[in-house]
Every structure is written in C-alpha cells, then in structure tokens.
PDB file of N, H, CA, C and O in Angstrom:
ATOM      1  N   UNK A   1     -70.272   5.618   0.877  1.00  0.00           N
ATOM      2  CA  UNK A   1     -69.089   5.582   0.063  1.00  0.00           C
ATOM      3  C   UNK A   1     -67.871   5.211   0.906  1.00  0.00           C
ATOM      4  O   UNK A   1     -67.506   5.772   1.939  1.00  0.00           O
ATOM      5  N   UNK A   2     -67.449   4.434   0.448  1.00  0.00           N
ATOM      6  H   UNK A   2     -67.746   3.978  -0.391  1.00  0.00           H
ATOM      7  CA  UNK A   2     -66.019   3.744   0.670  1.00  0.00           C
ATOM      8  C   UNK A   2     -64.881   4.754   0.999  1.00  0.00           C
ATOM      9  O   UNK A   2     -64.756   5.488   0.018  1.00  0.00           O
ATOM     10  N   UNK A   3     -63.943   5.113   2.044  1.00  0.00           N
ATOM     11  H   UNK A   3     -64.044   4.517   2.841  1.00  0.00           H
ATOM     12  CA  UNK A   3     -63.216   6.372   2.223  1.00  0.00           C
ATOM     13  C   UNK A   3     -61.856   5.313   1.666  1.00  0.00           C
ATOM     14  O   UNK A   3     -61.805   4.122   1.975  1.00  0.00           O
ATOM     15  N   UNK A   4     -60.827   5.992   0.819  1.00  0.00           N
ATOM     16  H   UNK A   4     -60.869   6.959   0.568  1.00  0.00           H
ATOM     17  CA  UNK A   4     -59.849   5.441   0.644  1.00  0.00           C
ATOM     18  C   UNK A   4     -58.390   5.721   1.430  1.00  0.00           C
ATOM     19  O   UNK A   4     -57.634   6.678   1.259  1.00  0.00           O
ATOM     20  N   UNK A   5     -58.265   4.811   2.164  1.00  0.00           N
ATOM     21  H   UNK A   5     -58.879   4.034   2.303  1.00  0.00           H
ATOM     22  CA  UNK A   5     -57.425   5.612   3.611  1.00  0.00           C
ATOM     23  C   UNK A   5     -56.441   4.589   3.790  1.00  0.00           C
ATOM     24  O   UNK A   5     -56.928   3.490   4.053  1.00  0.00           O
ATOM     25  N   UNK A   6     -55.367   4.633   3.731  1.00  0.00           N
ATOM     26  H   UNK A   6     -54.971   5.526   3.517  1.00  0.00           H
ATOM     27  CA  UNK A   6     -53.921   3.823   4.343  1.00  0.00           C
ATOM     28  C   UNK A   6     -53.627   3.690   5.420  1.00  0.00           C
ATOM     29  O   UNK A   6     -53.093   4.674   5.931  1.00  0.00           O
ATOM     30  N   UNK A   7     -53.805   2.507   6.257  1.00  0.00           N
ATOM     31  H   UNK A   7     -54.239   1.708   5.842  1.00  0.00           H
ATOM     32  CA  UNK A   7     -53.341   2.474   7.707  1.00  0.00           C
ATOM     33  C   UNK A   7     -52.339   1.959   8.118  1.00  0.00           C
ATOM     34  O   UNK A   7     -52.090   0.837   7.677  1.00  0.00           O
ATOM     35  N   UNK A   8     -51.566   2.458   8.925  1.00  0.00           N
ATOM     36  H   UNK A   8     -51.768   3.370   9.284  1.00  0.00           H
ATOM     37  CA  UNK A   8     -50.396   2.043   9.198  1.00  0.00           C
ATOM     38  C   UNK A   8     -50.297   1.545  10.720  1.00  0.00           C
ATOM     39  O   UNK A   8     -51.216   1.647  11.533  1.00  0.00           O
ATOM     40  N   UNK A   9     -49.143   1.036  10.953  1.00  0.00           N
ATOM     41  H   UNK A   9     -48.397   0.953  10.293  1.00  0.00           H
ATOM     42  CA  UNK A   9     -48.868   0.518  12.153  1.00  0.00           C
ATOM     43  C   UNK A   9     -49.179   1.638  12.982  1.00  0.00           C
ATOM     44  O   UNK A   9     -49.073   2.747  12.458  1.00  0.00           O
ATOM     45  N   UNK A  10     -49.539   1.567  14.158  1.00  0.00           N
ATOM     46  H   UNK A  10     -49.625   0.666  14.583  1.00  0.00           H
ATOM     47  CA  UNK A  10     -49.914   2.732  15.074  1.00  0.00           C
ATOM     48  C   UNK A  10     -48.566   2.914  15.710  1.00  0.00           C
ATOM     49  O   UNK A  10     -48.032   4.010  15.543  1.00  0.00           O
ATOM     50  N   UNK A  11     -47.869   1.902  16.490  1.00  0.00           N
ATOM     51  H   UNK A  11     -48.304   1.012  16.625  1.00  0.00           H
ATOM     52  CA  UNK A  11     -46.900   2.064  17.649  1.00  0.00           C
ATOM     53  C   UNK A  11     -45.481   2.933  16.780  1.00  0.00           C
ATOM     54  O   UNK A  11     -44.804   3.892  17.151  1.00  0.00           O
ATOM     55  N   UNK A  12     -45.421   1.930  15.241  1.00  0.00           N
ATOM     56  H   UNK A  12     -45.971   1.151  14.940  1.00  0.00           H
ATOM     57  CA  UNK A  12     -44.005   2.516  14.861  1.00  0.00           C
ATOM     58  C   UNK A  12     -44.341   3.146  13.689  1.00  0.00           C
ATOM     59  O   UNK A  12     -43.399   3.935  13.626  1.00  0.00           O
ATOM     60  N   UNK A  13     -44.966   3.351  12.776  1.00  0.00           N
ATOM     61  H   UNK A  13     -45.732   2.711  12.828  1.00  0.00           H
ATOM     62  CA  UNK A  13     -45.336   4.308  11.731  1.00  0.00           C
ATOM     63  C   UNK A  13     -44.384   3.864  10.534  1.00  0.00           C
ATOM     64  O   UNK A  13     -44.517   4.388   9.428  1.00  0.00           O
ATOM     65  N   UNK A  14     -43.167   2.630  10.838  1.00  0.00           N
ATOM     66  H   UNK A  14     -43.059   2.204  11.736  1.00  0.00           H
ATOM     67  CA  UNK A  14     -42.464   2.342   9.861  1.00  0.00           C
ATOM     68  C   UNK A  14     -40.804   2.922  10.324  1.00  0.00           C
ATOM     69  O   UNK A  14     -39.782   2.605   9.717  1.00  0.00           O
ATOM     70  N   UNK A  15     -40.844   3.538  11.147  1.00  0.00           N
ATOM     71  H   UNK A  15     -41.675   3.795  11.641  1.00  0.00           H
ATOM     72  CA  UNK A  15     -39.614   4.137  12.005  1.00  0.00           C
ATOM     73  C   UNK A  15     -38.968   2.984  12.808  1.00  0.00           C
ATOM     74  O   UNK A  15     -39.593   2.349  13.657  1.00  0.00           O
ATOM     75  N   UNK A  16     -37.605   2.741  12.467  1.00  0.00           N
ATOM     76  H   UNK A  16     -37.098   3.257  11.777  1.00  0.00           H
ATOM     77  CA  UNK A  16     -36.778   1.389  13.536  1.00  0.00           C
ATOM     78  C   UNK A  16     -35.762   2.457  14.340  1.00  0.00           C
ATOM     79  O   UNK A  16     -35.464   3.618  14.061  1.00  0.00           O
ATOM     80  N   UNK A  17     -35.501   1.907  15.049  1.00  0.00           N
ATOM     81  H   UNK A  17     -35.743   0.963  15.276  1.00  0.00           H
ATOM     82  CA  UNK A  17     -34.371   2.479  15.986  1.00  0.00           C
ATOM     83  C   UNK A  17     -33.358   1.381  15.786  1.00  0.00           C
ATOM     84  O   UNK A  17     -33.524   0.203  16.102  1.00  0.00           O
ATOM     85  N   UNK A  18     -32.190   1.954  15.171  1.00  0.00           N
ATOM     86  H   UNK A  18     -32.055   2.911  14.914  1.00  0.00           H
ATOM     87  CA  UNK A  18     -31.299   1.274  14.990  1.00  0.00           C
ATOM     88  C   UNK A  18     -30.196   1.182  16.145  1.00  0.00           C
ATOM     89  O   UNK A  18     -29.417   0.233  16.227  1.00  0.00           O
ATOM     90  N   UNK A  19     -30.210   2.319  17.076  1.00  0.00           N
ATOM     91  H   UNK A  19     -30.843   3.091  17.010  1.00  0.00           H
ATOM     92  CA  UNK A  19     -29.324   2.333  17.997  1.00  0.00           C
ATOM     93  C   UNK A  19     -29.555   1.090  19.149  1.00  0.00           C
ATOM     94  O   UNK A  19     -28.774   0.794  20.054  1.00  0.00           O
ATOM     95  N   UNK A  20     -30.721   0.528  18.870  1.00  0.00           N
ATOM     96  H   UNK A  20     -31.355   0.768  18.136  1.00  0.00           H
ATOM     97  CA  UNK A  20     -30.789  -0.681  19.992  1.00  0.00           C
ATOM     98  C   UNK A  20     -30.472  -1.753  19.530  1.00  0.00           C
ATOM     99  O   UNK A  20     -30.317  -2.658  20.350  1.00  0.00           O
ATOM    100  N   UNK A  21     -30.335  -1.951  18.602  1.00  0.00           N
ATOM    101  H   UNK A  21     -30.461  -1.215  17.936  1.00  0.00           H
ATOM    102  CA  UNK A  21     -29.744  -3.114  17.641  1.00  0.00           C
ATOM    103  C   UNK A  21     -28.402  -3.381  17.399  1.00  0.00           C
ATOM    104  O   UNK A  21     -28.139  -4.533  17.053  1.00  0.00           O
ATOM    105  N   UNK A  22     -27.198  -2.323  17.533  1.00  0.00           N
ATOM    106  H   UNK A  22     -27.412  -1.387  17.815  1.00  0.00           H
ATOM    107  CA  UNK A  22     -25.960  -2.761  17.689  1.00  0.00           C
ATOM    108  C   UNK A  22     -25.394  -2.412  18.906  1.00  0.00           C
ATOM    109  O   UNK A  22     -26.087  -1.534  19.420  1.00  0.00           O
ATOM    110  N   UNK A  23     -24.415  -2.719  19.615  1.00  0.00           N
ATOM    111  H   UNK A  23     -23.853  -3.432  19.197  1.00  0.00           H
ATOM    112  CA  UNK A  23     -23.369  -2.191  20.397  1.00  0.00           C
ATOM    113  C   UNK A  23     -22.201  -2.221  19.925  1.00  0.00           C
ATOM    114  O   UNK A  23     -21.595  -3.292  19.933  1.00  0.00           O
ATOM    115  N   UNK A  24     -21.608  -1.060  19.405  1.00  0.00           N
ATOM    116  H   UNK A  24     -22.101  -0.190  19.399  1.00  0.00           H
ATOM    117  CA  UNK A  24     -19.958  -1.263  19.537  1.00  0.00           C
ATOM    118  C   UNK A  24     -19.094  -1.259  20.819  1.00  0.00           C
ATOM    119  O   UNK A  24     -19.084  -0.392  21.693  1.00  0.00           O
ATOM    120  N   UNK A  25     -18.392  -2.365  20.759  1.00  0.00           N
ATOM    121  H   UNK A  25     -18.400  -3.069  20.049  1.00  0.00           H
ATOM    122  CA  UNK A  25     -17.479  -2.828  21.461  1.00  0.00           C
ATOM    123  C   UNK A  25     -16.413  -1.879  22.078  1.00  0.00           C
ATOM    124  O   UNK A  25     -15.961  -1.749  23.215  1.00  0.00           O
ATOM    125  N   UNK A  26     -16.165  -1.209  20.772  1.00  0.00           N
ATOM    126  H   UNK A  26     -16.533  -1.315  19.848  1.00  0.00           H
ATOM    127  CA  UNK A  26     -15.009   0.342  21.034  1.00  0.00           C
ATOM    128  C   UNK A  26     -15.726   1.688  21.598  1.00  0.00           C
ATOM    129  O   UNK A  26     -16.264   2.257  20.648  1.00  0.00           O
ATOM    130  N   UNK A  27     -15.882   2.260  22.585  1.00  0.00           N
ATOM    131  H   UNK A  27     -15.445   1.798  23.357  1.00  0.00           H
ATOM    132  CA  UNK A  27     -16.389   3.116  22.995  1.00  0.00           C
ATOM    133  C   UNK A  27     -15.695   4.495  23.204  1.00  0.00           C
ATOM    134  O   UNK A  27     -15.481   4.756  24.388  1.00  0.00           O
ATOM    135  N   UNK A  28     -15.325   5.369  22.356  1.00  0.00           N
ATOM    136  H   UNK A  28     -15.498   5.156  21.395  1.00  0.00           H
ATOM    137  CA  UNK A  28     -14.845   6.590  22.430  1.00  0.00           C
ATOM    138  C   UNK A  28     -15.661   7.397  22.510  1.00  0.00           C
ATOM    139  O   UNK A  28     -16.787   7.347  22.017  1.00  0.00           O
ATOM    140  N   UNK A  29     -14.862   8.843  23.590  1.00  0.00           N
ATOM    141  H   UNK A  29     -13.947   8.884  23.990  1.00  0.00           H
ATOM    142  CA  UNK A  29     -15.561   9.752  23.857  1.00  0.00           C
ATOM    143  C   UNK A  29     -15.656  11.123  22.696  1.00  0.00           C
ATOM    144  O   UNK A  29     -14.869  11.207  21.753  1.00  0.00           O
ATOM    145  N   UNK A  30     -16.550  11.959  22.910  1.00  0.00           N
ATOM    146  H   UNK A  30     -17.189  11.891  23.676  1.00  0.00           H
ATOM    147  CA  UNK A  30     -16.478  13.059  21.174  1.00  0.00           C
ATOM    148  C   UNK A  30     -15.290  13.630  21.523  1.00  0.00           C
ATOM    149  O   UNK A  30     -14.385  13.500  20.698  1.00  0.00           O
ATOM    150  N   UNK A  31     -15.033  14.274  22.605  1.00  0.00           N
ATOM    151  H   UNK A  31     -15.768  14.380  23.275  1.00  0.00           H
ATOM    152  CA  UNK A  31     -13.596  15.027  22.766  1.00  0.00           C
ATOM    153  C   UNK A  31     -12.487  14.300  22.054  1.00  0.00           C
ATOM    154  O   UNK A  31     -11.814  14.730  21.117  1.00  0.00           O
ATOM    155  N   UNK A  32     -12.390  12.914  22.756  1.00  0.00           N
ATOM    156  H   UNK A  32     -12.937  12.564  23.516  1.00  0.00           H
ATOM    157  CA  UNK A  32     -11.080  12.234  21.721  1.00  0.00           C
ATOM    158  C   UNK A  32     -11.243  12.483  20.606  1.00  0.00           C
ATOM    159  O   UNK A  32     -10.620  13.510  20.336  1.00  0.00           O
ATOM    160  N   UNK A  33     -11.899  11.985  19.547  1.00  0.00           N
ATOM    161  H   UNK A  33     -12.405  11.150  19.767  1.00  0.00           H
ATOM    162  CA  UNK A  33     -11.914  12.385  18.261  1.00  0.00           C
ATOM    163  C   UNK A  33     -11.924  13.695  17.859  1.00  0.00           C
ATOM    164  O   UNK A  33     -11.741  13.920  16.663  1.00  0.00           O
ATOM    165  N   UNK A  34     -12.140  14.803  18.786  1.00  0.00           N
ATOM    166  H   UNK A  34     -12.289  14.620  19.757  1.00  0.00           H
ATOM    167  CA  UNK A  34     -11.590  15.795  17.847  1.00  0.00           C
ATOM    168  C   UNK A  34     -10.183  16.532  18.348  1.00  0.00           C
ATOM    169  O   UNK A  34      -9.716  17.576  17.892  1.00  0.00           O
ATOM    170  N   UNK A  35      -9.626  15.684  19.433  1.00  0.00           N
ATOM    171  H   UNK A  35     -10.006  14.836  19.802  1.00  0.00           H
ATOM    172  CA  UNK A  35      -8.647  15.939  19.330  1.00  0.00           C
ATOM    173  C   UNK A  35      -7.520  15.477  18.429  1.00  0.00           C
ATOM    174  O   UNK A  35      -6.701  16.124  17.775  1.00  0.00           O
ATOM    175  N   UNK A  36      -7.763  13.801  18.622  1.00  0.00           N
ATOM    176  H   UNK A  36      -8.428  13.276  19.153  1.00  0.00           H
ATOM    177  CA  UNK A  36      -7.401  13.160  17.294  1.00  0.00           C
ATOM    178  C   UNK A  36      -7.071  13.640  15.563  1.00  0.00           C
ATOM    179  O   UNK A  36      -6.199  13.324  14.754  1.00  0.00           O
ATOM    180  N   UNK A  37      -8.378  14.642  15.523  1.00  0.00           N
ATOM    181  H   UNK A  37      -9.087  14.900  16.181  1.00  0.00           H
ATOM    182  CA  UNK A  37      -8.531  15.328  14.608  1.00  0.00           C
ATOM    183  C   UNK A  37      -8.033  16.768  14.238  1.00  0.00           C
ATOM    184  O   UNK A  37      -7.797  17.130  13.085  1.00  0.00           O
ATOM    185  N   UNK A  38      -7.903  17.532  15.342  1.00  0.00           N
ATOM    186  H   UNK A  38      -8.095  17.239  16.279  1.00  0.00           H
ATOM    187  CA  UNK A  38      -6.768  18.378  15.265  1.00  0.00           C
ATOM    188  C   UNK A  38      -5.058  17.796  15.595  1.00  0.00           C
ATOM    189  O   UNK A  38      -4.261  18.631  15.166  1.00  0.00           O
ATOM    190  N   UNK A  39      -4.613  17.022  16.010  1.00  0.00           N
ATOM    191  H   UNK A  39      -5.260  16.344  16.359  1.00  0.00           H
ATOM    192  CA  UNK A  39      -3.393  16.195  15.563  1.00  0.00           C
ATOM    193  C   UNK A  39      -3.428  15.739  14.485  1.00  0.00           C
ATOM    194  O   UNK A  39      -2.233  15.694  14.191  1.00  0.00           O
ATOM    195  N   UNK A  40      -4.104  15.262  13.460  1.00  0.00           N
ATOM    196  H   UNK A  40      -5.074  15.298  13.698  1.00  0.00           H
ATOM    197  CA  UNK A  40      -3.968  15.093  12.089  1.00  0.00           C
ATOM    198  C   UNK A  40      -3.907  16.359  11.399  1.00  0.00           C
ATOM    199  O   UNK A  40      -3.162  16.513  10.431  1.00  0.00           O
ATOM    200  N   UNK A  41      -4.744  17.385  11.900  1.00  0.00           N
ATOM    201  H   UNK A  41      -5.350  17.260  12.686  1.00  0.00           H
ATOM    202  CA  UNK A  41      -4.700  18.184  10.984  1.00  0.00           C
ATOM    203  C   UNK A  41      -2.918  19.508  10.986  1.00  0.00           C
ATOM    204  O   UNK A  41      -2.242  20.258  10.283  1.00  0.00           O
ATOM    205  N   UNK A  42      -3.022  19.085  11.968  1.00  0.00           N
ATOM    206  H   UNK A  42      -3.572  18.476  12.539  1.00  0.00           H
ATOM    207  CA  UNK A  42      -1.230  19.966  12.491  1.00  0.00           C
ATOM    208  C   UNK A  42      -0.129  19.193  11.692  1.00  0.00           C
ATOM    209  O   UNK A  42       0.759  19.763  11.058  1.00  0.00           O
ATOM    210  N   UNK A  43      -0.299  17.634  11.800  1.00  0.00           N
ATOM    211  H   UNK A  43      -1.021  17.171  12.315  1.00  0.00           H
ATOM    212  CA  UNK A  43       1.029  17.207  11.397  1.00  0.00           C
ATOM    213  C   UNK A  43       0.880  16.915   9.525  1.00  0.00           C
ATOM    214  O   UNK A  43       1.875  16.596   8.874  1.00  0.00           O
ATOM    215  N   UNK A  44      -0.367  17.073   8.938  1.00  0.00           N
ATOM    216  H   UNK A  44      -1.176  17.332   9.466  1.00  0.00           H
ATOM    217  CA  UNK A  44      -0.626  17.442   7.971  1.00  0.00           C
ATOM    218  C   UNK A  44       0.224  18.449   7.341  1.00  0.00           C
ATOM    219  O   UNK A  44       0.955  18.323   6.358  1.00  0.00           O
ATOM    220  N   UNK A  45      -0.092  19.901   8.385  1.00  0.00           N
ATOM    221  H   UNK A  45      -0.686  20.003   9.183  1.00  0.00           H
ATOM    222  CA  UNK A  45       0.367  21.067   7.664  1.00  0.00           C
ATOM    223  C   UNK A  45       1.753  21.294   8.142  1.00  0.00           C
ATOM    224  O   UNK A  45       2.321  22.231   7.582  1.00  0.00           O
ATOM    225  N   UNK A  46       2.340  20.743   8.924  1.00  0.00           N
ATOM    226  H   UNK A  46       1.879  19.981   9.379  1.00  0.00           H
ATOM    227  CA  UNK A  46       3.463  20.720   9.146  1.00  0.00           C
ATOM    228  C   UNK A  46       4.187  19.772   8.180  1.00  0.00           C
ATOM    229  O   UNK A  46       5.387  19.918   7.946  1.00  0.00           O
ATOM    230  N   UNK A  47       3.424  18.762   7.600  1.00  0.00           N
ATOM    231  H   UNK A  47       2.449  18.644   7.790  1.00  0.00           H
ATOM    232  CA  UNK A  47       4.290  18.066   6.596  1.00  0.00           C
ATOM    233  C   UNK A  47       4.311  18.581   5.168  1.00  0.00           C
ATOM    234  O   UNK A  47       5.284  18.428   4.430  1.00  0.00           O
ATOM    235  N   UNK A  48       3.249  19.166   4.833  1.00  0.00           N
ATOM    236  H   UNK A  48       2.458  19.290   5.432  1.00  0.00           H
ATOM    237  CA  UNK A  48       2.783  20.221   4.391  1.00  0.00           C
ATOM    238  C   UNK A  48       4.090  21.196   3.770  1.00  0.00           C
ATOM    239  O   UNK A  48       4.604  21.314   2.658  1.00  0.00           O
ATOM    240  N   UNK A  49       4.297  21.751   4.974  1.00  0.00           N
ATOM    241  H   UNK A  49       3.879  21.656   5.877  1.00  0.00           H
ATOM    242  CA  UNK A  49       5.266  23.235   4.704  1.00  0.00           C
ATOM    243  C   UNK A  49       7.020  22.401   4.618  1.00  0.00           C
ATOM    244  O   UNK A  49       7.782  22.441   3.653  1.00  0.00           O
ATOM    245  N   UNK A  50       7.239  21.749   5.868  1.00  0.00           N
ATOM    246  H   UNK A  50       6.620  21.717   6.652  1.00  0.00           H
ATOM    247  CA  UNK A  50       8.502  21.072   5.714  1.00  0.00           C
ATOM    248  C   UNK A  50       8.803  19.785   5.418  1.00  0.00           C
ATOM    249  O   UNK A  50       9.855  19.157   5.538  1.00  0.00           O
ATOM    250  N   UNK A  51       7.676  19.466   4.992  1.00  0.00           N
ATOM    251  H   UNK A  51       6.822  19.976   4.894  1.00  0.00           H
ATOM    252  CA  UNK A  51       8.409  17.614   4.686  1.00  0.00           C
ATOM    253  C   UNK A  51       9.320  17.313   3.717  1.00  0.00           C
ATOM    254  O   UNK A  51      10.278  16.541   3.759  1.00  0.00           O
ATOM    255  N   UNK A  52       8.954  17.946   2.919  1.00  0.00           N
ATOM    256  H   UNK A  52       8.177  18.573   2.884  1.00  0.00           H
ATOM    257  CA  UNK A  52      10.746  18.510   2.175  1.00  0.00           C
ATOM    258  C   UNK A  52      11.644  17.838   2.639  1.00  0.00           C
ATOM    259  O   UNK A  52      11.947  16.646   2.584  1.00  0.00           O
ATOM    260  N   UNK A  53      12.221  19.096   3.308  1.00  0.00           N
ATOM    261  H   UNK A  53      11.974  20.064   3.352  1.00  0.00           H
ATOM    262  CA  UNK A  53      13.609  19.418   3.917  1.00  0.00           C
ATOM    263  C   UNK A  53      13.545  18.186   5.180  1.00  0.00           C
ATOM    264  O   UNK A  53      14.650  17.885   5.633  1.00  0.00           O
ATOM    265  N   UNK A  54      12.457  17.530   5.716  1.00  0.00           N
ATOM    266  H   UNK A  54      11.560  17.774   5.348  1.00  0.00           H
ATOM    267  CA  UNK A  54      12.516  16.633   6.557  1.00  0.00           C
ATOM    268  C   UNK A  54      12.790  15.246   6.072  1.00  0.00           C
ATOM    269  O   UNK A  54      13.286  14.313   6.704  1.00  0.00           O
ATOM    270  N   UNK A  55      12.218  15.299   4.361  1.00  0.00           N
ATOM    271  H   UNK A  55      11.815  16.057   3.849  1.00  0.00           H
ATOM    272  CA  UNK A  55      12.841  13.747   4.111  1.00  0.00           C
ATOM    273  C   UNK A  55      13.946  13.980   2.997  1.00  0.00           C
ATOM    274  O   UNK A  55      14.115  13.015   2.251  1.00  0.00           O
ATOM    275  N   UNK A  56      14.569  14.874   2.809  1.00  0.00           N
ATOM    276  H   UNK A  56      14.432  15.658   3.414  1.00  0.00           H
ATOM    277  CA  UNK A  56      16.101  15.183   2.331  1.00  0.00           C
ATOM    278  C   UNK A  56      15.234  15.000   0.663  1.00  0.00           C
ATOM    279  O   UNK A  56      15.692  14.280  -0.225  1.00  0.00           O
ATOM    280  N   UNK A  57      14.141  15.683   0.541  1.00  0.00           N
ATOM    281  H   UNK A  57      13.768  16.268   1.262  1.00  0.00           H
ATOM    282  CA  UNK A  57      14.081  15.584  -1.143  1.00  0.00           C
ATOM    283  C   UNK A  57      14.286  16.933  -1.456  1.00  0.00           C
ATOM    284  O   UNK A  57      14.040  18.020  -0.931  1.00  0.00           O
ATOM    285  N   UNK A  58      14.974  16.393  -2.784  1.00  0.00           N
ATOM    286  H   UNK A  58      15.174  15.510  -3.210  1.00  0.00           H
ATOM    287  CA  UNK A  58      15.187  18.165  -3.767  1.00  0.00           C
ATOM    288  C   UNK A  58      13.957  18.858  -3.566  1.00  0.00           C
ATOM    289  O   UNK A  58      13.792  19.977  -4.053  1.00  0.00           O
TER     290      UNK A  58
END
C-alpha cells in the first residue's frame, strides 16, 4: 500500500530569511530610538498640560 506522505524541501522547509536580502542604508542603534521616544513622549505631555498658555489660545 501506497503511504500518502508530503515531502518537502529538506534544507529550507519553506522558511526564507529575509534579513539577507535587504540592507538598510540608515543604521540606528536600539538606545537611540528609545531615547528618541522618550523625547516625544515628554514634549507631548508638556504640550499636553501647557500648550495653551504657550501658543496664547483662550
């Protein structure tokens, strides 16, 4: 009897690695971005509480 069995590629199973396929050009480190990201989030809440009174609206 005939076994009914699916074979697949052995080496890649259907899995690509995409990280070898591009390079970005711009290379930042993780620290920058979250510092980046706590400076957005400060001048947020600082605009937040006083932007008001900082851009002269009622």
């Amino acid at each position: 009897m005939a076994k009914d069995k699916v074979s697949m590629p052995q080496s890649t199973g259907g899995l690509i690695r995409y990280f070898d396929e591009y390079k970005s050009t711009l290379q930042m480190k993780p620290g920058l971005i979250i510092v980046l990201v706590v400076v957005v989030i400060i001048i947020s809440i600082i605009l937040h509480t006083y932007g008001k009174t900082m851009l002269g609206l009622p």
